[in-house]
C-alpha positions in Angstrom: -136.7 -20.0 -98.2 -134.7 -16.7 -97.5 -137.9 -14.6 -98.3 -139.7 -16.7 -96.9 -138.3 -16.8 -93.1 -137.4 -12.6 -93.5 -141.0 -12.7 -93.6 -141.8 -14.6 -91.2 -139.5 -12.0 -88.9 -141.3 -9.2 -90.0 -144.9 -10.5 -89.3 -143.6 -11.1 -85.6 -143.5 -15.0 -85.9 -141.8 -17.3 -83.7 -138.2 -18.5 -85.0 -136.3 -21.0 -83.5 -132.6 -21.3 -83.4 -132.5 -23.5 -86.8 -134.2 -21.6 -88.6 -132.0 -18.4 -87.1 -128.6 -19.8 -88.7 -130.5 -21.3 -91.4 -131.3 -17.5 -92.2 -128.5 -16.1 -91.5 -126.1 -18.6 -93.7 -129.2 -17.9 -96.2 -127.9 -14.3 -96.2 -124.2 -14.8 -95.9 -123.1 -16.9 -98.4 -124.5 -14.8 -101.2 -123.1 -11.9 -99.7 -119.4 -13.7 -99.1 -119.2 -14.9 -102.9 -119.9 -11.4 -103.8 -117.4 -9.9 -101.4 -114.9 -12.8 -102.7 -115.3 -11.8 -106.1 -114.9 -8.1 -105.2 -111.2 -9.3 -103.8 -110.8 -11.3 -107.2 -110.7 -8.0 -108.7 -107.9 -6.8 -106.4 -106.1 -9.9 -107.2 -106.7 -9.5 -111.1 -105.2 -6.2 -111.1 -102.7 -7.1 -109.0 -101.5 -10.2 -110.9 -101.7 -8.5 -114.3 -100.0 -5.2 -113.0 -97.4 -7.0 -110.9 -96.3 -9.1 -114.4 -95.1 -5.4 -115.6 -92.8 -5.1 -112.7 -91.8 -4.1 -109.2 -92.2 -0.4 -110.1 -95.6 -0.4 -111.6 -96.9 -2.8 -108.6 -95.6 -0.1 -106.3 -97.3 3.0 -107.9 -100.7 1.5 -107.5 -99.3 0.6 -104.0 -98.7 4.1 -103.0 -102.1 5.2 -104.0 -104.4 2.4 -102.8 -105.2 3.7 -99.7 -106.1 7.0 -101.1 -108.2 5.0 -103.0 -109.7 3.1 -100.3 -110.2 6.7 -98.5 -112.7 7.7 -101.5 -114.2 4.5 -102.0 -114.9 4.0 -98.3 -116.1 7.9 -97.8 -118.7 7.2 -100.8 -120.0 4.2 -99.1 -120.6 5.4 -96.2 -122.5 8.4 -97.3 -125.7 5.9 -98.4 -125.5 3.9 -95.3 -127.8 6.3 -93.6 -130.3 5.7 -96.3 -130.2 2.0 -96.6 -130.2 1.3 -93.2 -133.3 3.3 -92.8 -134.7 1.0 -95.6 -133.7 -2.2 -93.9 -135.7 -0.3 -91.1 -139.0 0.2 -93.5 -139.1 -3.0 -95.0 -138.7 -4.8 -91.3 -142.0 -2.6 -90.6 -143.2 -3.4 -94.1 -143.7 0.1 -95.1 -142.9 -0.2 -98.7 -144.1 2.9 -99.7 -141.8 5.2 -97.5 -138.8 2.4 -98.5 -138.6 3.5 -101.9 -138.7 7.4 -101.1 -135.7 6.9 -99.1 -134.3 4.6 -101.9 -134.7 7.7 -104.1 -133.9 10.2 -101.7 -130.2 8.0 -101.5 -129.8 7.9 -105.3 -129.8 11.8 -105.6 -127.6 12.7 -102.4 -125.3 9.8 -103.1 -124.6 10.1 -106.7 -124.2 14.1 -106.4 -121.4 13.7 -103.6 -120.2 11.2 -105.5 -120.2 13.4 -108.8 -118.4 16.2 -106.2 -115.9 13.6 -104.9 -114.6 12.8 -108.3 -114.1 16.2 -108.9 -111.5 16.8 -106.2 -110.3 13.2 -106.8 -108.9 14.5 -110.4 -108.3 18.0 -109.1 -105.6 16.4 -106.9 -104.8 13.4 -108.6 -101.4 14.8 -109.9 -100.0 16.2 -106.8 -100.9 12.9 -104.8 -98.5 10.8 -105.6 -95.8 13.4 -104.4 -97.6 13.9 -101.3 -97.1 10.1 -100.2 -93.7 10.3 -100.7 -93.5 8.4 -103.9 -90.1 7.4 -105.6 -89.8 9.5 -109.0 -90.0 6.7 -111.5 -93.2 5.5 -109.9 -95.2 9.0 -109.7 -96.6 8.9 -113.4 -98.1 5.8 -113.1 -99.4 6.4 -110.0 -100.9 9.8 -110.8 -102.6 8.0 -114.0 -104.1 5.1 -112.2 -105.8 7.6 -109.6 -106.8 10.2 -112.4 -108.9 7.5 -113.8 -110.1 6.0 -110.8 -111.8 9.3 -110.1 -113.5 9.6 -113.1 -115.3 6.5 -112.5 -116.4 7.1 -108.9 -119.6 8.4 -110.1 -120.4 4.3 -111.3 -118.3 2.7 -107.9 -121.4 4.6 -106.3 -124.2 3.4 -108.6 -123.6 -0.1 -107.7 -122.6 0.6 -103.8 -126.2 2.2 -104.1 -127.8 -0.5 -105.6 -126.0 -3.4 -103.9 -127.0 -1.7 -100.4 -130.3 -1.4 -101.3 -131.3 -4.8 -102.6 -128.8 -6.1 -99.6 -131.5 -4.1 -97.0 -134.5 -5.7 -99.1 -133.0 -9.2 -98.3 -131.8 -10.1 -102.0 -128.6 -10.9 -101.4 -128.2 -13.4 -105.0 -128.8 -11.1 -107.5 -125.6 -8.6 -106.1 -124.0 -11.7 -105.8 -124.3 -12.9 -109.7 -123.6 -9.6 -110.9 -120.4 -9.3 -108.3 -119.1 -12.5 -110.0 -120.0 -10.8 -113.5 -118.0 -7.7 -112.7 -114.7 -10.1 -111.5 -115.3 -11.6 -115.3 -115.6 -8.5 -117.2 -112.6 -7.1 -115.3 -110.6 -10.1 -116.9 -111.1 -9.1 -120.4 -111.4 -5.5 -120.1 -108.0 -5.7 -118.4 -106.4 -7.7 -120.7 -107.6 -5.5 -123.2 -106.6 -2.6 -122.2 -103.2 -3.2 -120.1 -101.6 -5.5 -123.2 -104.1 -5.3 -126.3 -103.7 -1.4 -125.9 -100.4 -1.2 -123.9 -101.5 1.2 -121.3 -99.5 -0.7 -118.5 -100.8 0.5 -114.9 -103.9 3.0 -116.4 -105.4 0.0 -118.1 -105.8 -1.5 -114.8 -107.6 1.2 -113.6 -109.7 2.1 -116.6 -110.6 -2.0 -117.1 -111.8 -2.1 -113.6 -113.9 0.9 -114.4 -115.4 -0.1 -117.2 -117.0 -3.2 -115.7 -118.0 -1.1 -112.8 -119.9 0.8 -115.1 -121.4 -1.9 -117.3 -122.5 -4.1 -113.9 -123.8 -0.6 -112.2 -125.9 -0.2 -114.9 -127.5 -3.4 -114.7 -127.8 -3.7 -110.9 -129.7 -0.5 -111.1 -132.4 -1.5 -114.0 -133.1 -4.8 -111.5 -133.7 -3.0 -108.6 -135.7 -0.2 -110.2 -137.8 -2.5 -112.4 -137.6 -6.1 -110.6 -137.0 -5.9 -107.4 -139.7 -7.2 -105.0 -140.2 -4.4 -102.7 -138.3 -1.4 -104.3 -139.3 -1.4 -107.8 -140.3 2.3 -109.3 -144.7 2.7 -109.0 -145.8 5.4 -111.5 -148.4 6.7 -109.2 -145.4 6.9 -106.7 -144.3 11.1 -106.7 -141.0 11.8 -105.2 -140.6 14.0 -102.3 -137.7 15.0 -100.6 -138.2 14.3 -96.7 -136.0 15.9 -94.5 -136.6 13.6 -91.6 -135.4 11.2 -93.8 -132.4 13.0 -94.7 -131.4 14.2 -91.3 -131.8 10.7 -90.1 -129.6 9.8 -92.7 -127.2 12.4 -91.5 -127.5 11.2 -87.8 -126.6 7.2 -89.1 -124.3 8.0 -91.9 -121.7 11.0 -90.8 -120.3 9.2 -87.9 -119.5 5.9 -90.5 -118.1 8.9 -92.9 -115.8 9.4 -90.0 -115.1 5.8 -89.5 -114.2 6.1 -92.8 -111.8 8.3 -92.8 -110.5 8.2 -89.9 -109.6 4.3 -91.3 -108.2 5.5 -94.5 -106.7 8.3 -93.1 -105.1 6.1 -91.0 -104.5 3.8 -94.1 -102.3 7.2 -95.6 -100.6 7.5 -92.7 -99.4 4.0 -92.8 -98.8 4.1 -96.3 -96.0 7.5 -95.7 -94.4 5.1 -93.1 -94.1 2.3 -95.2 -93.1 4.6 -98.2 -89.7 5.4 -97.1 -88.5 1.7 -96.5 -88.6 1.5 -100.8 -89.9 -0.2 -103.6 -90.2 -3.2 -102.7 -91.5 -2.6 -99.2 -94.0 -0.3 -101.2 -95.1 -3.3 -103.6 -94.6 -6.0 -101.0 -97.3 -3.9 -98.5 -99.4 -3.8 -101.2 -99.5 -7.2 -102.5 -99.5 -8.5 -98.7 -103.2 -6.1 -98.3 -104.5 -7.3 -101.2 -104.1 -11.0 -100.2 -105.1 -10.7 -96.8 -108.2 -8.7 -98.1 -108.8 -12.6 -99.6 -109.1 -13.8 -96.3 -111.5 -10.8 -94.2 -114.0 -11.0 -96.8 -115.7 -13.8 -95.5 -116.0 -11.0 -92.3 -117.7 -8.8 -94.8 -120.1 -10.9 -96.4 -121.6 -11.8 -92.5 -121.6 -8.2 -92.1 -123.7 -7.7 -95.1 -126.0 -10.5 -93.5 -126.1 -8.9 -90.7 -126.5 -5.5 -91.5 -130.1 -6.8 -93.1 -131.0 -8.7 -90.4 -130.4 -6.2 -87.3 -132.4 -3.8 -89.1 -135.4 -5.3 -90.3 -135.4 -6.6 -86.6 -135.8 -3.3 -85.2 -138.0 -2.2 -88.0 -140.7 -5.2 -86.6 -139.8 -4.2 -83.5 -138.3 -7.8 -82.8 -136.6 -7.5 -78.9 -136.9 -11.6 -79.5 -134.6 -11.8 -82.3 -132.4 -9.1 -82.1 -129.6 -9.6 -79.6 -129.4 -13.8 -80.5 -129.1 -12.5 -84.3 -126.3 -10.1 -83.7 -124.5 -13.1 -81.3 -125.1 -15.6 -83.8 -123.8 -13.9 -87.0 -120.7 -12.3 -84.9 -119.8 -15.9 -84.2 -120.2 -16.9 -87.8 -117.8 -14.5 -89.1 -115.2 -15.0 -85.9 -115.2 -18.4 -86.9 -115.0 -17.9 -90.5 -112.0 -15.6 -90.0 -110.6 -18.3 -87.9 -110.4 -20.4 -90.5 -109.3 -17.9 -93.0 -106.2 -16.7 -90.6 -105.1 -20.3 -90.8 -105.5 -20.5 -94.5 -103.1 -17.0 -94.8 -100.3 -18.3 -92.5 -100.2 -21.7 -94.4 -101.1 -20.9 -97.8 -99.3 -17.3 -97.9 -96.3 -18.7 -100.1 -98.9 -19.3 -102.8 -101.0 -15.9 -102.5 -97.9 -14.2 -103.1 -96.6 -16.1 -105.9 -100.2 -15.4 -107.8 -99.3 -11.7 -107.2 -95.6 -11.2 -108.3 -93.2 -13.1 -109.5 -90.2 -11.1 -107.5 -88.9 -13.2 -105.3 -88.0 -9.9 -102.8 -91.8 -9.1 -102.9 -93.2 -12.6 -102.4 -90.6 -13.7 -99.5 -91.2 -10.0 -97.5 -94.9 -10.5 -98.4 -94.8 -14.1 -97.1 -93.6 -12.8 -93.5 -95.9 -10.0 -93.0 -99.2 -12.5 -93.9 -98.0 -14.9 -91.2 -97.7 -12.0 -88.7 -101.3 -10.6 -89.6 -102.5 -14.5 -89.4 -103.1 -13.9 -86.0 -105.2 -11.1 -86.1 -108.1 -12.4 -87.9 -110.3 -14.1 -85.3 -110.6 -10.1 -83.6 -110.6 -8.6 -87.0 -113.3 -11.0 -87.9 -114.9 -9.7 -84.7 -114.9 -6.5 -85.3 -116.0 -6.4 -88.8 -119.3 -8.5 -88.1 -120.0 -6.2 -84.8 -119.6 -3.0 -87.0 -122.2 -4.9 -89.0 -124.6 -5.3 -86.2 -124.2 -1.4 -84.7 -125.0 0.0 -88.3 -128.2 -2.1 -88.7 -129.5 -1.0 -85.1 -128.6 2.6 -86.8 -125.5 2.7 -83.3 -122.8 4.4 -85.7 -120.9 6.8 -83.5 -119.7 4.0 -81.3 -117.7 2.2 -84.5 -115.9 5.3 -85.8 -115.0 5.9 -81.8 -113.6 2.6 -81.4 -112.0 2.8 -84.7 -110.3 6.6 -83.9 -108.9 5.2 -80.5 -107.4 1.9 -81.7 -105.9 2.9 -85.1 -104.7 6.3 -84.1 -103.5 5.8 -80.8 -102.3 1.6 -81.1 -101.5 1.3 -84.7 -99.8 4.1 -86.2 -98.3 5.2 -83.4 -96.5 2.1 -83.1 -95.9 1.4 -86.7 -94.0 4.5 -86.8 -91.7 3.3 -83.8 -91.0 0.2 -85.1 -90.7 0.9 -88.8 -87.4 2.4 -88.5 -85.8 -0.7 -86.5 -87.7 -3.6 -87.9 -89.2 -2.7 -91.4 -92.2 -3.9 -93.0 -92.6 -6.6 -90.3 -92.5 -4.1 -87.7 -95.6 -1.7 -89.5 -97.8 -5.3 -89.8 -96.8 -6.4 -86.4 -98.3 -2.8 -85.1 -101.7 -3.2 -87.5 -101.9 -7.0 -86.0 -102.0 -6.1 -82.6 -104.3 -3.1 -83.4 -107.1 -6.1 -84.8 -106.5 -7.5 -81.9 -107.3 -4.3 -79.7 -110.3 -3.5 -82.2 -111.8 -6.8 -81.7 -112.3 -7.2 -78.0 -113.3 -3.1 -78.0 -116.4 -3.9 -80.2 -117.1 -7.5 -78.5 -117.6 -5.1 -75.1 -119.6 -2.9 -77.1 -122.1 -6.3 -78.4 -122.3 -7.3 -75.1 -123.4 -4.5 -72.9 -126.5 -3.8 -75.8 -126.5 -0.1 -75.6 -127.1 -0.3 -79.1 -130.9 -1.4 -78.8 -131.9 1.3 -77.4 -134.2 1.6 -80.0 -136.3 -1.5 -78.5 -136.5 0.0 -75.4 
C-alpha cells in the first residue's frame, strides 16, 4: 500500500486527502517505533547504569551531550546525500540514486572514521573540561573512549537507515531498530554485571549491537532493497555535482548540529556546578523526555521522504498539503505526549533511578518541559519538511538565534537563583520560541523554491 501510493506520487497521479494521511501514517508509524526503540536504548542504559548509583548516572550525564554533539555532527554529514536520493527516486532515476548512495558511504564513513579519532584523542581531558566532580571523571572518560571507537558503526546504520528511509522502506529500519533495543538488553547485562565493567559496559553493550544491526541493515539495502540494491554492470564514479550538492544541503544541518549540541555543552557546564544530583537528575529528566519527542522524529522521518520525492516528480500539487499535513501529525502527537510526561513523569523517573533526590528533582523539571512539546513537536516535523525540499540554512538559523540568544542565555541567569528548574524553565520557553519561528518559516513557502 505504502509502495504502492509513493508510486503513484512519483508517476504524477492524482491523490486525494485520504489517501495523503493514509500515506503519511503509512510512513510514520514505522519510523516512530524505530525512533521509540532508539529511546528504549537510552532508557536501558539509563535504568541499568542508574542501579550502580547516583555517581555513575552522573558521569554518563556529564558526557551525553558531547555525545549527542558527535552523533548529531555524523548524521548530518549524509543528509546531503540522502536527501538527494529521496530527490532521484521521486524522479525515478534509479541509476544516479545508487551513485549518490555510494558516493555517501565513502564520505560518511571516512569522517566518521576521522571523527572517532579526535573523539578518543580527547576523550580523557573531556570530562575535566565540563567541569566534572573528581569521583565521576573516570567513568565518564571510559564511557566516551568507547563510545568513539564505535562511531565508525553509529554511522553505518545512520547511512543505511537514511537511505532506505529516502527509498520509502520505512519497516525494515524499523524491525532492525527494535532488534538493536533487544540486543542492547543482553549485551548490557553482559557486560555491566556478567563482566563487572559498571558504566563502560554500557557503552561498549550499546556498541556492540550497533555494530551487529549496522551490519545487517547494510547487507539489506545493498542486496535487497527495491531500488538501491548493488548492479554489477553499475561502475562507481565520484560526481562532484553530487558532492557539492551534498555540501550545499548538508553543512548548514552540520551547523544545526552543532550549534544544538554546542548549545547542549553549554547547558551541561551550567547545570554542572549545581552537583551530582542535579547532574544525574538533568540527565535522567533528557532521557525521559527524549520518550516523549520521538514520536516528532518519526513524522520527520516521514516527512523527510515525502517532501523530497515530491520535488523530485516535480509535485507543486502535493508538496505544501504534505508538509501541512505531517507538521500537524507530529504537533498533535507531541500534544499528546507533553500530557503523558506531566502526568506520567513520577513513573519515568522511578524506571530510571531509584534515588528519591533524582526522581523528585527529575519529576519537577518534566512537568515544566510538559509544556513545551506541542512547539517542539512543531519544530522538529518543520525541520523535517525544509531538509526534504533540500532548505537547510534556514533550520540551523533559527536554531542559532533561539538557543543561543533565548536558552542559554537565560539558563545561565536563572541557574544560580532557581536551580535545575530554572535551566528547564529557560530550554521550555526556548521550544516554545523555536516552534512558532519554523511554523513562520512553513507558512511563507520560501522553501519551494525549487518548484518555482
Amino acid at each position: 500500500m505504502q509502495n504502492d501510493t509513493l508510486s503513484r506520487l512519483r508517476n504524477g497521479e492524482a491523490l486525494n486527502l485520504s489517501q495523503q494521511i493514509k500515506m503519511i501514517l503509512l510512513l510514520a508509524i514505522p519510523a516512530i517505533l524505530s525512533q521509540i526503540s532508539s529511546t528504549a536504548m537510552q532508557y536501558i542504559d539509563a535504568s541499568m547504569v542508574g542501579s550502580l548509583g547516583a555517581q555513575a548516572s552522573a558521569s554518563i550525564g556529564l558526557v551525553s551531550s558531547t555525545t549527542w554533539m558527535f552523533g548529531g555532527v555524523s548524521f548530518a554529514i549524509i543528509t546531503g546525500f540522502t536527501v538527494q536520493v529521496a530527490h532521484a527516486i521521486g524522479a525515478k532515476n534509479f541509476v544516479r540514486a545508487r551513485n549518490i548512495m555510494k558516493q555517501g558511504f565513502l564520505f560518511g564513513e571516512g569522517f566518521a572514521l576521522v571523527l572517532a579519532v579526535v573523539g578518543a584523542g580527547i576523550s580523557s581531558f573531556l570530562p575535566g573540561w565540563l567541569g566534572g566532580t573528581p569521583e565521576i571523571l573516570q567513568n565518564a572518560f571510559l564511557y566516551f573512549l568507547v563510545f568513539a571507537l564505535f562511531l565508525p558503526f553509529q554511522q553505518l546504520n545512520y547511512l543505511a537507515t537514511g537511505m532506505l528511509q529516502a527509498s520509502g522502506n520505512m519497516k525494515v529500519p524499523s524491525i532492525l531498530n527494535i532488534l538493536m533495543c533487544i540486543l542492547d538488553v543482553f549485551f548490557n547485562m553482559f557486560f555491566i554485571f556478567y563482566l563487572d565493567l559498571g558504566v563502560m559496559g554500557a557503552s561498549i553493550g550499546t556498541g556492540c549491537s550497533q555494530l551487529v544491526v549496522s551490519l545487517l541493515m547494510c547487507g539489506f539495502l545493498f542486496f535487497k532493497s527495491e531500488f538501491l540494491h548493488l548492479r554489477k554492470e553499475e561502475k562507481f564514479h565520484w560526481d562532484k555535482e553530487i558532492f557539492s550538492q551534498a555540501l550545499r544541503i548538508g553543512l548548514p544541518v552540520g551547523l544545526d548540529r552543532l550549534v544544538t549540541s554546542s548549545a547542549y555543552v553549554a547547558f551541561t557546564r551550567i547545570v554542572s556546578p549545581l552537583g551530582t544530583i542535579a547532574i544525574a537528575a538533568n540527565s535522567f529528566g533528557i532521557t525521559a523526555e527524549s520518550l516523549c519527542y520521538m514520536p516528532g522524529y518519526g513524522v520527520q522521518s516521514a516527512a523527510i521522504t515525502l517532501i523530497g520525492q515530491s520535488i523530485g516528480a516535480k509535485r507543486k500539487d502535493l508538496t505544501f498539503r504534505l508538509g501541512v499535513l505531517t507538521t500537524f501529525l507530529g504537533t498533535g502527537l507531541m500534544t499528546c505526549s507533553g500530557l503523558f510526561m506531566y502526568f506520567g513523569s513520577p513513573l519515568m523517573m522511578h524506571l530510571l533511578s531509584p534515588d528519591a533526590q533524582i526522581v523528585a528533582l527529575g519529576v519537577q523539571i518534566l512537568r515544566i518541559e510538559a509544556f513545551a512539546e506541542p512547539m517542539y513537536g512543531a519544530s522538529i516535523v518543520v525541520a523535517g519538511v525544509l531538509q526534504g525540499a533540500g532548505d537547510t540554512l534556514s533550520s540551523s538559523l533559527m536554531n542559532l538565534v533561539s538557543m543561543w540568544c533565548v536558552r542559554i542565555p537565560l539558563a545561565a541567569i536563572l541557574a544560580g537563583t532557581y536551580g535545575l528548574p530554572g535551566v528547564w524553565f529557560a530550554m521550555a520557553l526556548e521550544l516554545n520560541v523555536r516552534g512558532i519561528l519554523f511554523l513562520i518559516r512553513l507558512f511563507r513557502r520560501k522553501w519551494m523554491r525549487k518548484l518555482a
